[in-house]
N, C-alpha and C positions, 0 to 999 in steps of 0.2 A: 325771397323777394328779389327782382329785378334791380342789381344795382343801379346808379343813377348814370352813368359813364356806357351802358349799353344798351346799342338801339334794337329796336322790336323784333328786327329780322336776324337778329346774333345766334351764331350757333349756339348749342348748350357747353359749358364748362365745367368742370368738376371744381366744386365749392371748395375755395381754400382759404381759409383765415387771412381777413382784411390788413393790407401795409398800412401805413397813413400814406408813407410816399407814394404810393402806389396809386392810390385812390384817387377818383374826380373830384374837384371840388363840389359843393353843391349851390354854389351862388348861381348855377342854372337854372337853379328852380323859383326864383325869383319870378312873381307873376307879370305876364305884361300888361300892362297897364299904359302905355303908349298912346296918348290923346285921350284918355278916360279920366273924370272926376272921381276919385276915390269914393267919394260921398255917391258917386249914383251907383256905384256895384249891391250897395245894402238896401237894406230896407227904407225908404222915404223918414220913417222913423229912428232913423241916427244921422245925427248932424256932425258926428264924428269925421275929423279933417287930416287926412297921413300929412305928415312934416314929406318933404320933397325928397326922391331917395331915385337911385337907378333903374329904370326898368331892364329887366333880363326876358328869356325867355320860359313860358310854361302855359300848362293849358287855361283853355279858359276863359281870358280875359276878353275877348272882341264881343262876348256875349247882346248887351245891348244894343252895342253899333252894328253887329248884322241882323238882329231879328225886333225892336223896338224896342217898345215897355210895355208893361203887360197893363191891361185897361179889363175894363168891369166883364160881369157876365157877359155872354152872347146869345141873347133869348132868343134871337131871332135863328137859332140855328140848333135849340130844343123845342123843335112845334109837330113831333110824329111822335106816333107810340108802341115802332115797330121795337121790335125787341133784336139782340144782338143776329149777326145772319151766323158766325161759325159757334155761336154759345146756346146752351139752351139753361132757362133761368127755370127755378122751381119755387113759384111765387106764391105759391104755399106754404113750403117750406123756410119761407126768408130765403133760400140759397143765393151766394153770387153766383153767378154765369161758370159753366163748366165747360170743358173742352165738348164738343161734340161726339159722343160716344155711343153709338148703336150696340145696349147690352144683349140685344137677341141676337148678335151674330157674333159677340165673342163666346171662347170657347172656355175650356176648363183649366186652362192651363195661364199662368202671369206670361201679361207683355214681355217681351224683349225687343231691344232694339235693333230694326231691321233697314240699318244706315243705306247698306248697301245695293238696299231693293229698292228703298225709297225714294225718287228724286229731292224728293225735300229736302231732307239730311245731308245731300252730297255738300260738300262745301264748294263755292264761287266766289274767287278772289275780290271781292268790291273795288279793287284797283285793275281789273279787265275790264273790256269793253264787250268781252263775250256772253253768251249767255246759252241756258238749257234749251235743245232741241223740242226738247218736251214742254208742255204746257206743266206748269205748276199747279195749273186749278182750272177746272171747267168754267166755259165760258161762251154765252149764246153770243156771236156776233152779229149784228145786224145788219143787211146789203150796205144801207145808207151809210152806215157809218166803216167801211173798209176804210184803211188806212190809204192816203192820199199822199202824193210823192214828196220827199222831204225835199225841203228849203236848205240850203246849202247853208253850213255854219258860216258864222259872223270871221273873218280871214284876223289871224290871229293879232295880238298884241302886248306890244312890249310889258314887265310885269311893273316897268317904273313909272307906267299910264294908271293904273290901280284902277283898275278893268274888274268888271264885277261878272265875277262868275259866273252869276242867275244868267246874263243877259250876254254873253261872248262864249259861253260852249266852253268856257273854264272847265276842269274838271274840279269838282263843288270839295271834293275832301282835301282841298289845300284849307279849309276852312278848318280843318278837325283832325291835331297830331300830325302836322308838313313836317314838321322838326324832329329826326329821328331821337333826338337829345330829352323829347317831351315825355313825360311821365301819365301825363292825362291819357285820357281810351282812346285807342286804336279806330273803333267802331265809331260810323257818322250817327250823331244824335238826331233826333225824328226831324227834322226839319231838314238837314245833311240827307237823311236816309230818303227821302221824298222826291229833294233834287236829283241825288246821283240814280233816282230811277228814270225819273223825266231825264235826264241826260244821256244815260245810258241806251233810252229807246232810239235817239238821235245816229248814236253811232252803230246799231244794230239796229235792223227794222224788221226782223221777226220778232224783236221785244213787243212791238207795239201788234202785230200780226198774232200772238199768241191771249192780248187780252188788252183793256184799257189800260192806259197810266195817265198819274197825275197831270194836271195842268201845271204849266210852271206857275201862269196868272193866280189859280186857288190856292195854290201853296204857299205863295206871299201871303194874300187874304189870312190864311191862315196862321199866319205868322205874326202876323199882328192883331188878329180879335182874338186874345187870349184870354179865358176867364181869369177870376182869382181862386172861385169855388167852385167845385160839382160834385153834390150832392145827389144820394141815391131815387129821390124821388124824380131828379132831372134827365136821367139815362135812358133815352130813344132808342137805342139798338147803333145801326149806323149811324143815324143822326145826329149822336150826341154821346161819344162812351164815356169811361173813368174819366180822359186825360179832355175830356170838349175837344172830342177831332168828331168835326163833320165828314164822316169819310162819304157819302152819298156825294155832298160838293165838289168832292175828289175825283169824283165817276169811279171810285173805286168802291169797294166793300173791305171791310176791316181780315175778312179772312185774306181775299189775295196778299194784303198789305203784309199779313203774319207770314206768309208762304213764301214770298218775297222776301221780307226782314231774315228768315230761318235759312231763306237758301245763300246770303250772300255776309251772315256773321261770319264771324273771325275769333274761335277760340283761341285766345294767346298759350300756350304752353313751353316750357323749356326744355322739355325733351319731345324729340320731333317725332310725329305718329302717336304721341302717349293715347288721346282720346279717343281714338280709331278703333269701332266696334268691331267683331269677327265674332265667326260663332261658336268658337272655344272661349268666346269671354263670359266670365260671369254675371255681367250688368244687366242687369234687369228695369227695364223701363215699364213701370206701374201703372195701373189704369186708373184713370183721372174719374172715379166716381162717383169719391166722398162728397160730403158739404159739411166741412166742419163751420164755415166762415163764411160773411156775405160781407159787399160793400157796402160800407157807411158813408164815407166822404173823401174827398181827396182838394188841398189848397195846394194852388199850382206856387209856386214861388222858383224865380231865375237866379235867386243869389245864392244856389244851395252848392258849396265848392268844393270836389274832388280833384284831388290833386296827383295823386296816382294810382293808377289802374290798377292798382292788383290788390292794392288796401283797402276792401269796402266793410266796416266798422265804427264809421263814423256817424254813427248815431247815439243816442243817449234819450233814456227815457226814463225817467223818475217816478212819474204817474201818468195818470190818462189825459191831463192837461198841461201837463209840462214833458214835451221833446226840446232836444237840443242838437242840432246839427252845424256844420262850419259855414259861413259864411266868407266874404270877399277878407273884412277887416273886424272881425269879430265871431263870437260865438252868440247865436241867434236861439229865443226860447219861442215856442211855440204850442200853443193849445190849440189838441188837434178838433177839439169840439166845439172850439168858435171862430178857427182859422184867423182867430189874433197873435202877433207877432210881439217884441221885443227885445233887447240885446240882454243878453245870461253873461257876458265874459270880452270885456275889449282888452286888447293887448299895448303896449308900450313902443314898438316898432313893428315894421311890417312884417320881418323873419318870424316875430312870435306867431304870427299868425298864420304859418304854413303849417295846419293840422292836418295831422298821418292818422291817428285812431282817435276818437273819442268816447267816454260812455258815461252811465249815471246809474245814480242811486238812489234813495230815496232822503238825502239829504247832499250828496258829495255831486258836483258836476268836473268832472278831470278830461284834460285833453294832455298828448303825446306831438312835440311835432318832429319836425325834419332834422333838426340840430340838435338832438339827443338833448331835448329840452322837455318839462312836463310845468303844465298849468291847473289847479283847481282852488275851487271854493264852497265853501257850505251853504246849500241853497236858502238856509232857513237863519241865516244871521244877519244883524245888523248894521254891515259893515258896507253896506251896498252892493257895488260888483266887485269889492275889493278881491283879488286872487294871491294864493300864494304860489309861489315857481321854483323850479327847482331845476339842478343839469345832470342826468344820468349819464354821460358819454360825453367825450371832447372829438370822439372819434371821425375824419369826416364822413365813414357810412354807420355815423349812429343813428339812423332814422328810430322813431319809435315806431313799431309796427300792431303792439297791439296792445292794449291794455285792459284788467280784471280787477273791480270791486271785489272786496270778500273783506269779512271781519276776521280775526287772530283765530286761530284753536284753540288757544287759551284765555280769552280776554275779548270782548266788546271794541279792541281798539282797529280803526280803520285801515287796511291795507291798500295797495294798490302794487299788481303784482304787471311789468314792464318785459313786453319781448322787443328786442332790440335788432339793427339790422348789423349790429358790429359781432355776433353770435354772442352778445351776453341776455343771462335774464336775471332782473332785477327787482328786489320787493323795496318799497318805501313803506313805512311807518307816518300814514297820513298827521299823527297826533303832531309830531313830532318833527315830522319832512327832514326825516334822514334815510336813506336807503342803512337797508336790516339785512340783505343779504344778495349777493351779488356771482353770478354763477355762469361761466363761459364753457359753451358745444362746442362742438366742429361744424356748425353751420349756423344760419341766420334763423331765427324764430322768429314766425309771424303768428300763431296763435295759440293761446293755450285756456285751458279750463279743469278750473278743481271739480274736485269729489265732494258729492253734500257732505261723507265727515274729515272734508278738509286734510285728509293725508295725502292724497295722488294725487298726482296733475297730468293731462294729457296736451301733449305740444305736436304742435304740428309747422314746418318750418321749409328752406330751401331743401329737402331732401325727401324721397319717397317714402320713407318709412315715419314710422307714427312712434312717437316718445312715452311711454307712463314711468315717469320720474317719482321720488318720494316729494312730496311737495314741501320740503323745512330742509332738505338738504339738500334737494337737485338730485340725489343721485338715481342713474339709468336703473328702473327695474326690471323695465322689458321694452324690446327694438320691436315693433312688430311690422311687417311685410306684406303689401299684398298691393298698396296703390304702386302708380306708373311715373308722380310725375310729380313735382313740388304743391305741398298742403299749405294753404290759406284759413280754414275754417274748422273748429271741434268743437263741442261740446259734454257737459257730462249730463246725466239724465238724474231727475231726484230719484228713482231706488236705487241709484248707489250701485249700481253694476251695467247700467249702458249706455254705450260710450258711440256718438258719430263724428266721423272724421271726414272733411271735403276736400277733395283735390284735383290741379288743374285738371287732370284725365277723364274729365267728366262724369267722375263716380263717387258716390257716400257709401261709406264704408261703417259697419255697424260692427260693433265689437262687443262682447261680452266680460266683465274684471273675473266673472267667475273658472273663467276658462281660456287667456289668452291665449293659449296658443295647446295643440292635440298632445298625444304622445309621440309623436315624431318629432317633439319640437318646431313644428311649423306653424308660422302665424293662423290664426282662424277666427275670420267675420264670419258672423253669424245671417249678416245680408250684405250684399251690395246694390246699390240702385243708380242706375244711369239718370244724369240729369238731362234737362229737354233741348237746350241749347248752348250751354256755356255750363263752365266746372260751378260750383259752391262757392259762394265767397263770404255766403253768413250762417251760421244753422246756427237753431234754435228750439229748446224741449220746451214745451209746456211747462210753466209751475204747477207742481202739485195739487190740490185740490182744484183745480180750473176746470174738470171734466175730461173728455176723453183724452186722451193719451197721446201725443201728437209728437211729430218732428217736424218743423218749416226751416225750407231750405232755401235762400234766394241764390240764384246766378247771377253772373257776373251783370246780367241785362235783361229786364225783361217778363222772368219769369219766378213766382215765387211758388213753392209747392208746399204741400201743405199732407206729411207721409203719415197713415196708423203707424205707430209708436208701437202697437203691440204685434202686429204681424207683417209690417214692413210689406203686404201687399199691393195696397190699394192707397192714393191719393185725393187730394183735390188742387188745380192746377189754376192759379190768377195769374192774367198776364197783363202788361201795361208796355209799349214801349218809352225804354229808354233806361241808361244806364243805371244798378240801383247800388243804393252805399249803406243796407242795413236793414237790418229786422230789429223788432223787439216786441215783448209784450206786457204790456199795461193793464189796470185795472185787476189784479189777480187773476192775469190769465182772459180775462172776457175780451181783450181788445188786442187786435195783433196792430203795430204800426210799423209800417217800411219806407222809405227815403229815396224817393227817386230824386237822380241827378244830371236831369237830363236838362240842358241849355234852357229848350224852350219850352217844356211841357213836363217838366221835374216838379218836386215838392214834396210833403206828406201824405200819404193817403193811409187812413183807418177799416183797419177790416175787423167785425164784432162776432165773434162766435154765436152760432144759431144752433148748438143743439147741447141748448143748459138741460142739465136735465134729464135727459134721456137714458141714460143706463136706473135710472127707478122705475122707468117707467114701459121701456120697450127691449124686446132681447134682440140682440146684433150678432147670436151666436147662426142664425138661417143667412144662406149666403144662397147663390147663384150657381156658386162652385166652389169644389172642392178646397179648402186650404190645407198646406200640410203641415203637420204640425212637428213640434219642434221642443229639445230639452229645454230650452231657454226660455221658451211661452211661460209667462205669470199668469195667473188669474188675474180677474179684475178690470175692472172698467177705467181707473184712476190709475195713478203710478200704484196704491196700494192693492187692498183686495175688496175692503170694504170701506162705506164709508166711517166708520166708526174710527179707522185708522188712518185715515188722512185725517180727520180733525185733530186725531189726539196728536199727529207730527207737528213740530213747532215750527215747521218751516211752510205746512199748510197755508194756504191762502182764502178757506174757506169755513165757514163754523156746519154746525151739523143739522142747525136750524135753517139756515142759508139753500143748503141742498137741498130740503125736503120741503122749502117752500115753492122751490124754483121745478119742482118734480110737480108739483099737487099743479102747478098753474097751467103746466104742461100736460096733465093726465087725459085731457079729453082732444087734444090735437092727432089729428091724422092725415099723415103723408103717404 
């Protein structure tokens, strides 16, 4: 992880075990809060009052003073029933909306990515005033509306006038990470992303020559009729998507906005070039076919707080009505099926309340923050919010950077297993709230994930290579090799032998326990898959019994993907702008939910699996093309082979009545 002392554009350094002297302080992380009520960052529902304290600098905080408060529906701006213009929905199927994919003209062979042919993919610095020769997207212009000669910008102004942006030809990303010192995202959130387009046509006028851009005047509008809800029955196509952006009022359509957004991201990486496709690489970017998942709902909420880029874990899910994500000055619960809110965890001073990872269980709520501090409580006691705390690290880069529920190997007692940014990693004995074992790398740990039988852990940290440690003693049992660039994201899968790992360099890396590495000794993935815009910052298996076989991978922004599990070829691709802090899934597997954290148009949104079912009832082995096949291929539809053995594993999430009712309901549907 990004120490706290270096700014975004810092060369790469080779990781060396943290001084104290040496080290930044972190009282820069201190949010600003500078003219703001503490009481209005949260929910209207906590009356909760911060004691008076120094404001410092960090992301975040001007949120309501530049874009409002967020006020009811917007019905006046769901009244068509065009459907999305770059997604095509299969309303038969339940499907959500899929990337636009003409299967009669791909060929037999998996996508790769093709950066370098693409304009799309190129990357443009969002801090230029330049832009592509090329048109990003086809587009009828109309005589009447040629572009007309620009109006000379407003003649500058001093910045101790507090001169607004929108309105003086400012350039709008002073608004989002000015302070190279800020930990928050690099990238402008959708309202930032909108302006620095309308601006940018200003100082380039083949921008405006090559297709529409926003109005400044709609983007305001926009900014302030924010719903609280949108629900899938509300979804107009342009007129109304996931996030209630009217893109038609925009004079835009949602696909140039995507073509746009993808040409002028900014993957952050620590080793420079890491992400750079060539055609000796082996990423493979998958074709967005599937439909494992459709949208349910999405509640916008502005208080949802990430506080550094590179930590997106901050989610917690216990069941299908209780998530938990950070807020301003508390930890905020929310039920994603009635889009009511409530505080799960307020803190004693403001520092407690700088969360670095959070997650949940089905009884335990635990947060990690910045000062090698940890908070939880048992959701289901009578103690109220009562938390207990505890301090893993005095160190000053002891951030917590990620943290893993799991019960003992030997015993029902609660764990909570701590990767740290000072290179230690830590288990606490939640019974108890003593740390049980404590174990220093040669680098920073930012995630790691056991083995369903709880021996192996796989870490993934400031460093390219991928860790499978003995999980009771720490110790290295295999180094393995192949990413480019510091890992954020792992996961283990329930059968117990596969393993994905995500890293800056925009590739998940799938691994096999049965076979780490060939007879040459050299590391070997059994896939690699290119992500769409930005590296992995969350992956996620499917539980066991939940039906088909899945991996969900969210990037740093934007896009959440949704990979077969059993041949790593083929996807389903949701996209939402705005930065996202997390996956999970609820309901045994039937409900996937993700956390966006975007300023103005962030919140929960729920995605519900739409194809319960389906291996009793339809065979998935006729494809289009060719797949090849592979030692490592299982049978089976489930992590198992059959259903009879996912019910009898106790880690199952399904009975075997369950399945066979949800088959018999489904037997006569056809897609």
């Amino acid at each position: 992880m990004r120490p706290p002392n270096s700014p975004p554009a810092s060369p790469f350094l080779t990781p060396e075990r943290p001084q104290i002297d040496q080290d930044a302080s972190l009282e820069s992380l201190q949010p600003q809060t500078a003219g703001l009520d503490p009481s209005d960052l949260d929910s209207p529902m906590s009356d909760y009052q911060w004691p008076p304290s120094t404001p410092a600098s960090a992301a975040h905080a001007h949120l309501d003073v530049a874009y409002g408060v967020q006020d009811g529906d917007d019905d006046e701006s769901s009244s068509s029933d065009n459907n999305h213009d770059m997604l095509d929905v299969d309303v038969e199927e339940g499907g959500v909306p899929l990337n636009n994919v003409h299967m009669e003209d791909s060929n037999d062979q998996v996508l790769v990515m093709t950066s370098l042919e693409n304009p799309l993919f190129v990357h443009h610095d969002i801090s230029q005033t330049s832009v592509p020769l090329s048109p990003l997207f086809d587009v009828a212009v109309d005589p009447l509306d040629e572009p007309q000669p620009l109006e000379p910008l407003p003649p500058f102004q001093d910045l101790e006038d507090e001169a607004d942006p929108a309105t003086t030809g400012l350039h709008p990303m002073a608004l989002s990470n000015a302070n190279p010192m800020s930990l928050g995202p690099e990238n402008p959130h959708v309202m930032q992303f909108l302006e620095l387009w309308e601006w940018q046509s200003h100082a380039d006028s083949q921008l405006r020559a090559i297709g529409p851009v926003p109005p400044l005047r709609q983007i305001r509008r926009l900014a302030q009729d924010c719903p609280r809800r949108v629900e899938y029955k509300q979804l107009k196509g342009d007129m109304y998507d996931f996030q209630g952006i009217n893109w038609r009022d925009l004079g835009v359509t949602r696909k140039m906005a995507r073509c746009r957004r993808m040409a002028t991201f900014h993957n952050y990486v620590n080793r420079s070039h890491s992400d750079s496709w060539h055609n000796g690489a082996s990423d493979r970017l998958l074709r967005p076919v599937e439909n494992y998942v459709r949208y349910k709902s999405m509640d916008i909420r502005r208080d949802v707080r990430l506080l550094h880029f590179q930590l997106r874990n901050i989610l917690g899910v216990a069941s299908r009505t209780r998530a938990f994500y950070p807020s301003f000055t508390s930890i905020k619960e929310h039920d994603p099926t009635t889009g009511r809110d409530k505080t799960a965890m307020r803190f004693d001073h403001q520092g407690a309340a700088h969360i670095s990872t959070l997650t949940a269980s089905e009884d335990i709520l635990i947060a990690g923050g910045f000062y090698g501090t940890y908070h939880y409580r048992y959701l289901d006691s009578t103690g109220g919010l009562e938390a207990h705390e505890g301090q893993l690290t005095t160190h000053n880069s002891g951030i917590t950077n990620h943290v893993q529920l799991h019960s003992s190997r030997h015993s029902s007692t609660p764990l909570a297993a701590f990767a740290s940014n000072d290179f230690g990693f830590r288990v606490v004995d939640l019974s108890t709230n003593k740390i049980t074992s404590e174990i220093m790398y040669d680098f920073a740990m930012n995630c790691s994930a056991l083995s369903p039988d709880m021996r192996l852990r796989v870490i993934v940290g400031d460093h390219q290579n991928v860790l499978i440690t003995d999980a009771e003693t720490g110790e290295i049992l295999q180094d393995l090799e192949g990413h480019r660039d510091f890992g954020f994201a792992c996961d283990w899968a329930p059968d117990g032998w596969t393993v994905a790992t995500g890293n800056q360099d925009k590739s998940i890396r799938i691994w096999d326990a049965r076979k780490w590495k060939n007879s040459k000794g050299e590391s070997t993935s059994i896939a690699v898959v290119r992500t769409e815009m930005a590296g992995a910052r969350s992956l996620r298996f499917s539980p066991l019994g939940s039906g088909k076989r899945i991996l969900v991978a969210a990037e740093e922004a934007d896009f959440v993907n949704l990979i077969d599990a059993q041949t790593f070829n083929t996807r389903q691709t949701v996209d939402i702008f705005g930065e996202l802090g997390g996956i999970a899934f609820a309901n045994g597997g039937h409900d996937l939910i993700a956390l966006s954290c975007d300023l103005s148009r962030g919140g929960v949104m729920r995605l519900e699996r739409c194809d319960a079912g389906a291996e009793d009832t339809f065979s998935y082995a006729h494809r289009k093309y060719q797949e090849p096949s592979g030692w490592w291929r299982t049978p089976g539809y489930d992590w198992m082979q059959s259903p009879e053995q996912i019910v009898a594993t106790p880690t199952s999430q399904e009975t075997l009545t369950q399945k066979r009712r949800q088959a018999a309901m489904l037997e006569n549907w056809t897609f």
